[in-house]
N, C-alpha and C positions, 0 to 999 in steps of 0.2 A: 550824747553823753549819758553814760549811766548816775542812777540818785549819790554816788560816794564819790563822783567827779565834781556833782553841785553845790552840794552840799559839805566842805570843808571840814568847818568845825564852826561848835558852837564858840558864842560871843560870851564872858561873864564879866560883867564889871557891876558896879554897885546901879545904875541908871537900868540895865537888864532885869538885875533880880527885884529890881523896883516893878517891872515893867510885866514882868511872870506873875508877881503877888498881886498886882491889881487890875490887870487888865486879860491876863493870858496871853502876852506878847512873848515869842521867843524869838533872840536874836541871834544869827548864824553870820559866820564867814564864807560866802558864797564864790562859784567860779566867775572872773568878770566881765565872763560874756555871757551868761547864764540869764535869763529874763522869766518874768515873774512869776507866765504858765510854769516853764519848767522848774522853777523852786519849788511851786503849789502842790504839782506831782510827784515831785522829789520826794517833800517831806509825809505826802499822803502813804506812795508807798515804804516809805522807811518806817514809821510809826504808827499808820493805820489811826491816823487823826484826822477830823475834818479841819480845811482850814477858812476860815473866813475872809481874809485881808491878806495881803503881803508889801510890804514897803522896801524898798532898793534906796540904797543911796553909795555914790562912789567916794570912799574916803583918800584923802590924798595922805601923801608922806609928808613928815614933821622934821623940820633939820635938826639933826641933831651935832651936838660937838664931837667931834672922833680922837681918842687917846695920842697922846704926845705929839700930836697935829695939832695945825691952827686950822686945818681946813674944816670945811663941816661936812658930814655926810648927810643921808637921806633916808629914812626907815623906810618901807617897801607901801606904795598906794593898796588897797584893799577894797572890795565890794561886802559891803552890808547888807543884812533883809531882815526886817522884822515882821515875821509869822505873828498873826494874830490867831488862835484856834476857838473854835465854837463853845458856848459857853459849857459849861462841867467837864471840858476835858483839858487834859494833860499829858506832857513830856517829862516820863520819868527820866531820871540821870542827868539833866538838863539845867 
């Protein structure tokens, strides 16, 4: 897999931008069968950062209620990775 196959998109919610400001954690939407070496390389060659740490976790789908149904649907499972990078540096646009 090439690094734009692994690396998805970035993750923003308020727990990220928490997580950017005080520790230098970035969190990505990653492919879900993508394992940790290749996120590390992913994001080294994509943004030419060192990365310290990487963390994975599988998020599952949330049911959700579906319009003029009583059924429920299902939002789609996802894989997560929070990048840790070496201290003084940064992901700009992120």
């Amino acid at each position: 897999m090439n690094p734009y196959e692994i690396i998805r998109r970035p993750h923003v919610s308020e727990k990220s931008v928490h997580l950017q400001n005080k520790i230098g954690a970035y969190t990505f939407d990653v492919h879900p069968h993508a394992n940790k070496v290749q996120i590390k390389e992913a994001i080294k060659s994509l943004w030419k950062v060192d990365v310290v740490a990487v963390n994975t976790l599988n998020v599952r789908g949330k049911p959700r209620r579906m319009r003029n149904t009583k059924q429920q649907g299902l939002t789609a499972a996802w894989k997560k990775a929070i990048v840790r990078l070496a201290a003084g540096q940064k992901i700009e646009g992120v």
